[in-house]
N, CA, C, O and CB atoms as a CASP TS submission, in Angstrom:
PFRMAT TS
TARGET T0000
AUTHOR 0000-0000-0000
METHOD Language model
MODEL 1
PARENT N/A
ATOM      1  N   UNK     1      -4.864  -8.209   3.027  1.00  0.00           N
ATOM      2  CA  UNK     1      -4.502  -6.925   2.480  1.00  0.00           C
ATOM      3  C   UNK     1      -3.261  -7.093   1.630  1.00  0.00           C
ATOM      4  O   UNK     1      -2.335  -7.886   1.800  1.00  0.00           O
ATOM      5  CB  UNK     1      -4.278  -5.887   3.593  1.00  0.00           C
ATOM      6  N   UNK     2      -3.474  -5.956   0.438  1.00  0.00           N
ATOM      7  CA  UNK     2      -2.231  -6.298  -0.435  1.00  0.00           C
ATOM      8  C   UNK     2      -1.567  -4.769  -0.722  1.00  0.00           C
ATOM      9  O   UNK     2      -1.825  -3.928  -1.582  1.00  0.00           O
ATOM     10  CB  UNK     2      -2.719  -7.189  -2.015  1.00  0.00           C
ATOM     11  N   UNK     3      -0.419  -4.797   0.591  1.00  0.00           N
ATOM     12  CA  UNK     3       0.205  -3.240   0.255  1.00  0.00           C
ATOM     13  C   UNK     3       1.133  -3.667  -0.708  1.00  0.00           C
ATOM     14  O   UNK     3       1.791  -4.644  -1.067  1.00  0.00           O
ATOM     15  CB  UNK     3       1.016  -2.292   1.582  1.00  0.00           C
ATOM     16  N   UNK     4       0.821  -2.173  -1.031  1.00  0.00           N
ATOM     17  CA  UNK     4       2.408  -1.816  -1.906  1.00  0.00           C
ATOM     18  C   UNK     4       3.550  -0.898  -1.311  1.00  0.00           C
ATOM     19  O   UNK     4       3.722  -0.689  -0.110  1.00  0.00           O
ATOM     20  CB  UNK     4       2.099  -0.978  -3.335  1.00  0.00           C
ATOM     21  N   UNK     5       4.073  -0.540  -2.035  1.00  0.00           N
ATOM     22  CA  UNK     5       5.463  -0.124  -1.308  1.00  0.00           C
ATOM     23  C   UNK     5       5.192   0.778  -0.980  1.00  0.00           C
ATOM     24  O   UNK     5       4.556   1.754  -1.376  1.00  0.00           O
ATOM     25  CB  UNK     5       6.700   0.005  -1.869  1.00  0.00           C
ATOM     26  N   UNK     6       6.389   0.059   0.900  1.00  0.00           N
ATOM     27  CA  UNK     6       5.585   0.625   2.300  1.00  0.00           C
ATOM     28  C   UNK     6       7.474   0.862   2.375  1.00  0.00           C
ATOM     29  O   UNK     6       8.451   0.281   1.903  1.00  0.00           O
ATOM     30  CB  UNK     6       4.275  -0.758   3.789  1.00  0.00           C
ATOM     31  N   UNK     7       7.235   2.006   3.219  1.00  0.00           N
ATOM     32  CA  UNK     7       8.875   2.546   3.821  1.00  0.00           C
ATOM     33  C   UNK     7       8.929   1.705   4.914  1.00  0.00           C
ATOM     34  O   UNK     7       8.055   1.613   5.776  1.00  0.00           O
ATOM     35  CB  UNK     7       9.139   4.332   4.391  1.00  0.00           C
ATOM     36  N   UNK     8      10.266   0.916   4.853  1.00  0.00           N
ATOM     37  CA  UNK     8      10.630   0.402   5.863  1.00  0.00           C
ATOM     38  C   UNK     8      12.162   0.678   6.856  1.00  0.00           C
ATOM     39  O   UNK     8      12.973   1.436   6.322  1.00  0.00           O
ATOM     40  CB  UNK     8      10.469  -0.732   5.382  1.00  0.00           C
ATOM     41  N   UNK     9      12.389   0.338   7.663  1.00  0.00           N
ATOM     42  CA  UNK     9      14.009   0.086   7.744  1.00  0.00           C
ATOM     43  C   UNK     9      14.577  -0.385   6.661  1.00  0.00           C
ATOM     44  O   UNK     9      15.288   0.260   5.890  1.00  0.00           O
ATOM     45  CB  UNK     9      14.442  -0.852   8.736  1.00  0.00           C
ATOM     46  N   UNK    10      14.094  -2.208   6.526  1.00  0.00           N
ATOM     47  CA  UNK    10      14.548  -3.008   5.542  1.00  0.00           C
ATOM     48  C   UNK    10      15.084  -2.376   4.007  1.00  0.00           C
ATOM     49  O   UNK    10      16.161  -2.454   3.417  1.00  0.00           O
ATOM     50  CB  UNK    10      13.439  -3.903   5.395  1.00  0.00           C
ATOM     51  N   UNK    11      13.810  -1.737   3.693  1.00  0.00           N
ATOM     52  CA  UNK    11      13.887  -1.033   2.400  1.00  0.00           C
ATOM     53  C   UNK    11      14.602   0.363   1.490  1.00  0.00           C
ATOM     54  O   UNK    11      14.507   0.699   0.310  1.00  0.00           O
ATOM     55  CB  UNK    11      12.866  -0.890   2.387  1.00  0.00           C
ATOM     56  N   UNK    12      15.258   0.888   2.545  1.00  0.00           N
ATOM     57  CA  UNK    12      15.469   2.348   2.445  1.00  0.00           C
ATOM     58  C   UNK    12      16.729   2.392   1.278  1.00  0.00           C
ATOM     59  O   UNK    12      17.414   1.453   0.873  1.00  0.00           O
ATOM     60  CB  UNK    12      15.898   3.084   4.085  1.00  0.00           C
ATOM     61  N   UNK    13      16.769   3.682   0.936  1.00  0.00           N
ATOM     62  CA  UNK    13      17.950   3.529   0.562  1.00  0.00           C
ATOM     63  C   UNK    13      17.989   3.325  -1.526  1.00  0.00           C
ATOM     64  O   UNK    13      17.089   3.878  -2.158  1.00  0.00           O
ATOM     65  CB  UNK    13      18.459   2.124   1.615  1.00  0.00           C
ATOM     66  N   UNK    14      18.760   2.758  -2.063  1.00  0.00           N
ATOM     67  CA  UNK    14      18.412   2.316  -3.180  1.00  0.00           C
ATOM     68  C   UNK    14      17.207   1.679  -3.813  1.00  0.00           C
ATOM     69  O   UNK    14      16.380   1.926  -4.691  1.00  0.00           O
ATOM     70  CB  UNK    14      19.118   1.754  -3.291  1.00  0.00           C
ATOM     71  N   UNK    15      17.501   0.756  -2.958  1.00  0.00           N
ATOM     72  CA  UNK    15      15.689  -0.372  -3.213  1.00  0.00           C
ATOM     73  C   UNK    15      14.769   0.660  -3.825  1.00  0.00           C
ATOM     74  O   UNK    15      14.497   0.904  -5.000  1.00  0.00           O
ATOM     75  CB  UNK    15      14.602  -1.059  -1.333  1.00  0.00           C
ATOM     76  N   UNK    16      14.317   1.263  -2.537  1.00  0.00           N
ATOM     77  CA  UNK    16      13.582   1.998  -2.556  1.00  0.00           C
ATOM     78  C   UNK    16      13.331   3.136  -3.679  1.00  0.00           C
ATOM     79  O   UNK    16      12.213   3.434  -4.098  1.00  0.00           O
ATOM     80  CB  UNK    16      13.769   2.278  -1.580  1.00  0.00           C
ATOM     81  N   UNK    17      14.829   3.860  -4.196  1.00  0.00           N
ATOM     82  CA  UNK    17      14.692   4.781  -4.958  1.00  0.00           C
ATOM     83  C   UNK    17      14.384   4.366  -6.171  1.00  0.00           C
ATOM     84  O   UNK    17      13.861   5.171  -6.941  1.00  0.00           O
ATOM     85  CB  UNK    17      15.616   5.488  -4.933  1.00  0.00           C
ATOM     86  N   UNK    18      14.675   2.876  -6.636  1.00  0.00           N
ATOM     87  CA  UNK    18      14.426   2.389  -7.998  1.00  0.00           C
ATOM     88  C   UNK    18      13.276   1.809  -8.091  1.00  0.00           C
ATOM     89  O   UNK    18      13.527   1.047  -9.024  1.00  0.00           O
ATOM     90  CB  UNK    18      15.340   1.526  -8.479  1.00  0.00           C
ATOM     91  N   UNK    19      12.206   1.605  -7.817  1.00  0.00           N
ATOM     92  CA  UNK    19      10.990   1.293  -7.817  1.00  0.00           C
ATOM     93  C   UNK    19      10.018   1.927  -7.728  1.00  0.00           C
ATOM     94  O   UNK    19       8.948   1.625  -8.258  1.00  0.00           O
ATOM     95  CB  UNK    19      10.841   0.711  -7.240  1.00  0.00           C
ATOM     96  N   UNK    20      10.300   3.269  -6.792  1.00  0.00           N
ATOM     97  CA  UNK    20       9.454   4.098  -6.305  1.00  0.00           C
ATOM     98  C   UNK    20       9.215   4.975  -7.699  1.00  0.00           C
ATOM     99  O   UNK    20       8.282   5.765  -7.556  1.00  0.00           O
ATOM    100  CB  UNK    20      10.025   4.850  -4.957  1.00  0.00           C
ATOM    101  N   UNK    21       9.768   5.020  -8.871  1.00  0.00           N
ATOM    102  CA  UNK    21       9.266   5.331 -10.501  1.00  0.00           C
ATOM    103  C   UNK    21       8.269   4.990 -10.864  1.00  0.00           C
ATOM    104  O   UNK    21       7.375   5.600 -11.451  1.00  0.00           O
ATOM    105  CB  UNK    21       9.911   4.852 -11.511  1.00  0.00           C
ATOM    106  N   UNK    22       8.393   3.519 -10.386  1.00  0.00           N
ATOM    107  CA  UNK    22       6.888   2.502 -11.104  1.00  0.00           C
ATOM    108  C   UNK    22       5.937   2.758 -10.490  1.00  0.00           C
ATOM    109  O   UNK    22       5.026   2.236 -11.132  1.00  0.00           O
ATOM    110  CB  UNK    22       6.804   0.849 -11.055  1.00  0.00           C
ATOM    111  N   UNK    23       5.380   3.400  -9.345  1.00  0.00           N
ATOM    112  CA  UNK    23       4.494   3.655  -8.907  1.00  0.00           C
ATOM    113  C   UNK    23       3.482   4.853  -8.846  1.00  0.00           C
ATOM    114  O   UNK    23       3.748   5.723  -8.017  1.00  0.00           O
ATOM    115  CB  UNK    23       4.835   3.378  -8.224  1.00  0.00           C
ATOM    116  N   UNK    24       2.194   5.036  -9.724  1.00  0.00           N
ATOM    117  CA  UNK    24       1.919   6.368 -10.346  1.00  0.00           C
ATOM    118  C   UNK    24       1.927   6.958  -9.268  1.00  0.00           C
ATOM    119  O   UNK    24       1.900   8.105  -9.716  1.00  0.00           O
ATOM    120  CB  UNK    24       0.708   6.635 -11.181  1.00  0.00           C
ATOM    121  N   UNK    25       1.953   7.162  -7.502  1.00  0.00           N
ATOM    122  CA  UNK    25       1.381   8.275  -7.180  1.00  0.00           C
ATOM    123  C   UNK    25       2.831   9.080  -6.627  1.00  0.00           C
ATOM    124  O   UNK    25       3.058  10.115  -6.000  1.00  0.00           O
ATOM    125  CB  UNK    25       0.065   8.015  -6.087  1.00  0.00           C
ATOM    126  N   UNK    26       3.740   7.872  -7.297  1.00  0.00           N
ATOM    127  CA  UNK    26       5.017   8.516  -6.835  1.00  0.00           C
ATOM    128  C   UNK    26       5.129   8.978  -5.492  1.00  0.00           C
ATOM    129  O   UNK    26       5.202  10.169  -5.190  1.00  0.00           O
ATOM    130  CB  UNK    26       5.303   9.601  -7.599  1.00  0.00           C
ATOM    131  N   UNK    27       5.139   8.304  -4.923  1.00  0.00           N
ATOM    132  CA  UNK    27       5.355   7.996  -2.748  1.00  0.00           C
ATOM    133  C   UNK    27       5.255   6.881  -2.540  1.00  0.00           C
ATOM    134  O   UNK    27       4.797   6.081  -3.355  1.00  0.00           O
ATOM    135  CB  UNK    27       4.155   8.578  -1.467  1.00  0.00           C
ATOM    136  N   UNK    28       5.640   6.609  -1.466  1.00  0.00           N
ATOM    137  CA  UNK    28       5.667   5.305  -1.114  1.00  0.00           C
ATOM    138  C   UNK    28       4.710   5.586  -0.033  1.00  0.00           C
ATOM    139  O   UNK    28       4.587   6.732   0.398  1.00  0.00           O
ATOM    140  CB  UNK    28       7.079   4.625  -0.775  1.00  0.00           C
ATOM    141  N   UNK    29       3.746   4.193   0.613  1.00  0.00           N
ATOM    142  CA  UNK    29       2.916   4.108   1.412  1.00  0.00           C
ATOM    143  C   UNK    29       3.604   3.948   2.905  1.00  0.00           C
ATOM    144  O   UNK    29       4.532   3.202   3.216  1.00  0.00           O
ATOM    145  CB  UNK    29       2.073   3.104   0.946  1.00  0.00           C
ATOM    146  N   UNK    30       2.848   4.902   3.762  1.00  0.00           N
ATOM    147  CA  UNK    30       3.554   4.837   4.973  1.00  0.00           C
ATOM    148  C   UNK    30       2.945   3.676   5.353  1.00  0.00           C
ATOM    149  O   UNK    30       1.964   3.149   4.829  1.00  0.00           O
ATOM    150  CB  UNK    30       3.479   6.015   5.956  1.00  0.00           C
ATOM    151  N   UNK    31       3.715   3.227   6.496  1.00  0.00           N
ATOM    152  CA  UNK    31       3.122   2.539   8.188  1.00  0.00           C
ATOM    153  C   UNK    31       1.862   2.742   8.362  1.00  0.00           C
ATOM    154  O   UNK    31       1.065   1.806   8.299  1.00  0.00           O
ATOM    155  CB  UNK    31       3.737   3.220   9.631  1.00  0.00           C
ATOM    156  N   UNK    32       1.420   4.203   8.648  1.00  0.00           N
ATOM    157  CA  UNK    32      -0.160   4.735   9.085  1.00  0.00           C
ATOM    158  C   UNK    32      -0.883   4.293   8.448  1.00  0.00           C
ATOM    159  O   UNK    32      -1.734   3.587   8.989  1.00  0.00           O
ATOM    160  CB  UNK    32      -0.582   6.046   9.047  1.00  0.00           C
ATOM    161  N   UNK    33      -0.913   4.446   7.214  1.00  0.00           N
ATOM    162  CA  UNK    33      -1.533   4.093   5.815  1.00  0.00           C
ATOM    163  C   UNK    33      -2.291   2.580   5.740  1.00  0.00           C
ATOM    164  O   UNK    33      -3.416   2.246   5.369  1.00  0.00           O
ATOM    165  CB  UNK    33      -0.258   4.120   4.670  1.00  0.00           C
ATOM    166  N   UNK    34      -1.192   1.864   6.243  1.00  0.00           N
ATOM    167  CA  UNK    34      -1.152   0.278   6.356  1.00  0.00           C
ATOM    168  C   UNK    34      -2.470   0.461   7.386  1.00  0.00           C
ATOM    169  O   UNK    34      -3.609   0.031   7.199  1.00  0.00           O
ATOM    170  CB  UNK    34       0.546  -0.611   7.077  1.00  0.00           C
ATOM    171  N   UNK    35      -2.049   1.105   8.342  1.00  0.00           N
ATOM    172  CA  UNK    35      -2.658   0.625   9.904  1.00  0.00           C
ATOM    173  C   UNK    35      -4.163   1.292  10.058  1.00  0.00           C
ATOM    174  O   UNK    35      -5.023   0.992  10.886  1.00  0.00           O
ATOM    175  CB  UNK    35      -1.540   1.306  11.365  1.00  0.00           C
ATOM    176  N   UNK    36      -4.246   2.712   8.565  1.00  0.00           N
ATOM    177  CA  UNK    36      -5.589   2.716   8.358  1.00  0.00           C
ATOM    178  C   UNK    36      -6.542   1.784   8.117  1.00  0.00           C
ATOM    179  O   UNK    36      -7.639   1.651   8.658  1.00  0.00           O
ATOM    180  CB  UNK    36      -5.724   3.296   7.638  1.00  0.00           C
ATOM    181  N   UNK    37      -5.992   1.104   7.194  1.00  0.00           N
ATOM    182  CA  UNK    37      -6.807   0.353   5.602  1.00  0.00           C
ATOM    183  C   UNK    37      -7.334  -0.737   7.118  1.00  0.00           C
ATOM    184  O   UNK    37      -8.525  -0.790   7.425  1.00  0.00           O
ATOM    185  CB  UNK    37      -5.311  -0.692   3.591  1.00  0.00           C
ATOM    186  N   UNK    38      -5.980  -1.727   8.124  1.00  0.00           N
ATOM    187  CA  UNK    38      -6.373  -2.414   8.967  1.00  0.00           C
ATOM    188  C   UNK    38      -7.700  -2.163   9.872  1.00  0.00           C
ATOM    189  O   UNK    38      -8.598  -2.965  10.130  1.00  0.00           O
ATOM    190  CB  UNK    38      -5.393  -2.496   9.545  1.00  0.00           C
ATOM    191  N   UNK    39      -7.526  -0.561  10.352  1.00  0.00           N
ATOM    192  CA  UNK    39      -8.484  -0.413  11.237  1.00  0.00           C
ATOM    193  C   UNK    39      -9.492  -0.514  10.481  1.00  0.00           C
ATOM    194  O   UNK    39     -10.211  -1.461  10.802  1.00  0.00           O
ATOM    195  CB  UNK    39      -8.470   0.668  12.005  1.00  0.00           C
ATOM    196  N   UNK    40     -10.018   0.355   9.180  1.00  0.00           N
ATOM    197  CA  UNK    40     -11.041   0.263   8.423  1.00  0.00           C
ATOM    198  C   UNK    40     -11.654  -1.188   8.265  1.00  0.00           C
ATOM    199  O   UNK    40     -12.803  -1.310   8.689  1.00  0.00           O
ATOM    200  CB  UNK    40     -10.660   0.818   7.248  1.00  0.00           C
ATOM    201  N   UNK    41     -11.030  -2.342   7.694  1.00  0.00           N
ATOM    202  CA  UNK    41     -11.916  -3.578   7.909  1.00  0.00           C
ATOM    203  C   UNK    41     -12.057  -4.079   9.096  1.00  0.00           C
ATOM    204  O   UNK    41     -12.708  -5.122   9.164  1.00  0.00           O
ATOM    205  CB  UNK    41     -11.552  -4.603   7.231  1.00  0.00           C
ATOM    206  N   UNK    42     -11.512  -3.513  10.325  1.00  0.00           N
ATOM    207  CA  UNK    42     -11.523  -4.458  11.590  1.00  0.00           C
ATOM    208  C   UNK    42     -12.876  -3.702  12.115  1.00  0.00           C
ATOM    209  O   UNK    42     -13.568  -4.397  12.859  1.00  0.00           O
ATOM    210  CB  UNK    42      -9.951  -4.411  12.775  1.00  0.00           C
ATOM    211  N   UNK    43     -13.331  -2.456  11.857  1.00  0.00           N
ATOM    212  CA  UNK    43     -14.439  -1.544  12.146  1.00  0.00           C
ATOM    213  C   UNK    43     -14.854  -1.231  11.310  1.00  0.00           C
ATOM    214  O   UNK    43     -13.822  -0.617  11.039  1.00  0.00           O
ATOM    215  CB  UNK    43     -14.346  -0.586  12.744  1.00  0.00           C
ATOM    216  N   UNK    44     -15.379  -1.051  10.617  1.00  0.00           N
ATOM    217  CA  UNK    44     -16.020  -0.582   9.361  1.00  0.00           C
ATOM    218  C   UNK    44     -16.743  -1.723   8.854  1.00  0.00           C
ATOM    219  O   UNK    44     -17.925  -1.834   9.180  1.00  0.00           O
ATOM    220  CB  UNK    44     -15.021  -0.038   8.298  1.00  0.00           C
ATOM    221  N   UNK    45     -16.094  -2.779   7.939  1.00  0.00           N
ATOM    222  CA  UNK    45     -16.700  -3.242   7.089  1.00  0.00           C
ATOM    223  C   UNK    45     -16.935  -4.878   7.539  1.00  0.00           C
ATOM    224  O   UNK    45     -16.546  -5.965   7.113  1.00  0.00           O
ATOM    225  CB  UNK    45     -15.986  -2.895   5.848  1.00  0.00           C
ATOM    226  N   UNK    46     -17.490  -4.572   8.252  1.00  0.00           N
ATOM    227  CA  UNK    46     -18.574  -5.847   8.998  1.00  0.00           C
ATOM    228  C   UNK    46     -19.487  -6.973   8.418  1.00  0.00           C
ATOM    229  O   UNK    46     -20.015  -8.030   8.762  1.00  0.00           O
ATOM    230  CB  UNK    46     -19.618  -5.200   9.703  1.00  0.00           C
ATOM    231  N   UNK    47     -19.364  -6.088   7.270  1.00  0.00           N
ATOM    232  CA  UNK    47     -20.174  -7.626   6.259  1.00  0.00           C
ATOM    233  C   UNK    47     -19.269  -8.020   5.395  1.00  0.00           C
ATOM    234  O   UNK    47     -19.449  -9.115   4.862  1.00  0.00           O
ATOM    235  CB  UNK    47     -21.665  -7.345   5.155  1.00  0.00           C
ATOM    236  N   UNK    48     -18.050  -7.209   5.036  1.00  0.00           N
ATOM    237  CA  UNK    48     -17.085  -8.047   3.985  1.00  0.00           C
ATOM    238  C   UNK    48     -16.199  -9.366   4.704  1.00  0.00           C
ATOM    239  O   UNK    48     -15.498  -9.594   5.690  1.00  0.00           O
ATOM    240  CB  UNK    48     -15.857  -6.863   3.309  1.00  0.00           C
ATOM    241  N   UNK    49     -16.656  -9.934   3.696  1.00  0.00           N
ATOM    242  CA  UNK    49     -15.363 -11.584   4.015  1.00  0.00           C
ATOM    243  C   UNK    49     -14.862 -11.699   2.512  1.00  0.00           C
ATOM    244  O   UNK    49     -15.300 -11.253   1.452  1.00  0.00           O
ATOM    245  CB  UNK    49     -16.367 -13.687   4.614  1.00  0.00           C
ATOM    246  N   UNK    50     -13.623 -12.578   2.897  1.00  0.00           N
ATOM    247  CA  UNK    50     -13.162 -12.972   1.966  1.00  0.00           C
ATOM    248  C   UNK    50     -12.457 -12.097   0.923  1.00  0.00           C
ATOM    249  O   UNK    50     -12.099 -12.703  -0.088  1.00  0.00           O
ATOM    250  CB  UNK    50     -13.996 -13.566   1.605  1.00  0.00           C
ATOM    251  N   UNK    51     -12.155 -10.605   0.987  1.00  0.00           N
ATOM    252  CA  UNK    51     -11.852  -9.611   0.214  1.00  0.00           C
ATOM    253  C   UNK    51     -10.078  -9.727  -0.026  1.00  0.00           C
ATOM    254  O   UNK    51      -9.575 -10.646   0.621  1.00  0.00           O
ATOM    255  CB  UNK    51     -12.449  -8.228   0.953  1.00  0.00           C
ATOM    256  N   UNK    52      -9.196  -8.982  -0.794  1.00  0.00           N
ATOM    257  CA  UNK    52      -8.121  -8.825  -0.872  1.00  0.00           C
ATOM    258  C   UNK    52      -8.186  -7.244  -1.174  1.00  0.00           C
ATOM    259  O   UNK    52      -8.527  -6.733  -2.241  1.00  0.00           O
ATOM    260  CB  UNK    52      -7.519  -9.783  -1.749  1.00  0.00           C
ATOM    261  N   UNK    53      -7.710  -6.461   0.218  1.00  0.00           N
ATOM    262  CA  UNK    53      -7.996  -4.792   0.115  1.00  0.00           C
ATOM    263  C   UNK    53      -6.314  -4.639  -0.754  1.00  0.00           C
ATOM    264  O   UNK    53      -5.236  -4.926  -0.232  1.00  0.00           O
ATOM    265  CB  UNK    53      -8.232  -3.680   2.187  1.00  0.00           C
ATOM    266  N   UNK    54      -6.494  -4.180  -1.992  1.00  0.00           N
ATOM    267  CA  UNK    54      -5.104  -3.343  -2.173  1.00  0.00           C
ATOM    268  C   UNK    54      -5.173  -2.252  -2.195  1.00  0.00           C
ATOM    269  O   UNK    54      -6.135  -1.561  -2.532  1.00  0.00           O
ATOM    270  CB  UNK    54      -4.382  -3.483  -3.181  1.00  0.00           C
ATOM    271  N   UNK    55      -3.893  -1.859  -1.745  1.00  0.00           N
ATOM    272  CA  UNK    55      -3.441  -0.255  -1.216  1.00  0.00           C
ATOM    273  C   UNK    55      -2.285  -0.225  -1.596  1.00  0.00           C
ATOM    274  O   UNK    55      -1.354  -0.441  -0.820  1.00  0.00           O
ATOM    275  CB  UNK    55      -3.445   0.184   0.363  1.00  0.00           C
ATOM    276  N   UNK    56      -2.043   0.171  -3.424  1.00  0.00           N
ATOM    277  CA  UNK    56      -0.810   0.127  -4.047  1.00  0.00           C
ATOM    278  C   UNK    56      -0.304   1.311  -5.056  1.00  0.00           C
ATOM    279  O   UNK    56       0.288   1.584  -6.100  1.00  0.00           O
ATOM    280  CB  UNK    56      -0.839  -1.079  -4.718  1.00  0.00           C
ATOM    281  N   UNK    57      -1.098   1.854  -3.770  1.00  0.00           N
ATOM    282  CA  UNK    57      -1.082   3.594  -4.835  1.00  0.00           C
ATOM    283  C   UNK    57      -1.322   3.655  -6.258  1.00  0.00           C
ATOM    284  O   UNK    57      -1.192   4.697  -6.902  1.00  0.00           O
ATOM    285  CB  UNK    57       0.462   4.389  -4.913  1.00  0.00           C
ATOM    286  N   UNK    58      -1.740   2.325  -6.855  1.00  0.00           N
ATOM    287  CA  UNK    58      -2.626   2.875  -8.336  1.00  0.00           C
ATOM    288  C   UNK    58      -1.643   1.726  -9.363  1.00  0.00           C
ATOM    289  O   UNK    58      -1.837   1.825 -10.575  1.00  0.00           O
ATOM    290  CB  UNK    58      -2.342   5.187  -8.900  1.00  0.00           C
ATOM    291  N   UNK    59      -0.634   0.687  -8.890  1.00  0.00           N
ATOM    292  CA  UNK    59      -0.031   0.019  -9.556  1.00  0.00           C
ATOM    293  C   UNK    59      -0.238  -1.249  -9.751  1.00  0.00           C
ATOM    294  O   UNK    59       0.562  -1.919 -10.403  1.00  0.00           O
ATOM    295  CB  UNK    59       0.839   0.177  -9.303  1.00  0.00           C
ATOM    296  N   UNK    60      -1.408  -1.795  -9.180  1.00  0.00           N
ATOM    297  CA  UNK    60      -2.210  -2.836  -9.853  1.00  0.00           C
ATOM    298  C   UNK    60      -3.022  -2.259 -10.863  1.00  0.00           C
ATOM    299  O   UNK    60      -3.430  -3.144 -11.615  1.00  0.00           O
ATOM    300  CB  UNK    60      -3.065  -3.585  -8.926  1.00  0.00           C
ATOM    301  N   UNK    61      -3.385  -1.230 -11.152  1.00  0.00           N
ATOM    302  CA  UNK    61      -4.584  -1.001 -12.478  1.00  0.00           C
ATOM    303  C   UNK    61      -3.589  -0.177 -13.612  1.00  0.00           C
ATOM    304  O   UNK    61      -4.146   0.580 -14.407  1.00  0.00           O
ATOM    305  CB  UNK    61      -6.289   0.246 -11.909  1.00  0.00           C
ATOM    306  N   UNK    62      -2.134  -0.346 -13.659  1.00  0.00           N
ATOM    307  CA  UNK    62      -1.421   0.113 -14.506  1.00  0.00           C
ATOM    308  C   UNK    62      -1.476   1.869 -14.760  1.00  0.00           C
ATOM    309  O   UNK    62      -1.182   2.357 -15.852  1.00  0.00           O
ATOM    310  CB  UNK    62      -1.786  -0.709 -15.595  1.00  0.00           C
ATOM    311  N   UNK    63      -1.875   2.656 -13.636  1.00  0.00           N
ATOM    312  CA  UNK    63      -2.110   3.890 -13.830  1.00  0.00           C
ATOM    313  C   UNK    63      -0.695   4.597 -14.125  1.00  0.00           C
ATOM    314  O   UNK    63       0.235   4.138 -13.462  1.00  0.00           O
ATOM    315  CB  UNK    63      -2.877   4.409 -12.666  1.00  0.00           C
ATOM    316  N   UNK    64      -0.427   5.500 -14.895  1.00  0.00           N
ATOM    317  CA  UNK    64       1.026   6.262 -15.266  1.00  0.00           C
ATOM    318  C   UNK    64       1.127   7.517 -14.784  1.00  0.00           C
ATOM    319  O   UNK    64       2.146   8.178 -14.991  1.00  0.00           O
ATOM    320  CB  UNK    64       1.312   6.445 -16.755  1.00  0.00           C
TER
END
């Protein structure tokens, strides 16, 4: 899996406020979010191998 920016402890703060621009959906991805996408291939998708799930609110396909 390839998150994108996820709120952390680590991250809070500045980091966070200057990046969180570049990202079209403008939020940052929670924890839950993460721990969806996980449950979803650990149950769900039973025939995929080999995949790279991103969950980057829209900033790998350059969306504005």
């Amino acid at each position: 899996m390839a998150p994108g920016l996820t709120k952390t402890p680590l991250n809070e703060g500045v980091f966070l406020e200057k990046i969180l621009p570049t990202v079209p959906m403008k939020r940052y991805e929670t924890a839950d979010e993460v721990a969806k996408v996980f449950v979803f291939v650990a149950s769900e998708a039973t025939f995929m191998t080999g995949q790279t799930i991103l969950s980057d609110g829209g900033v790998s396909v350059g969306l504005k």
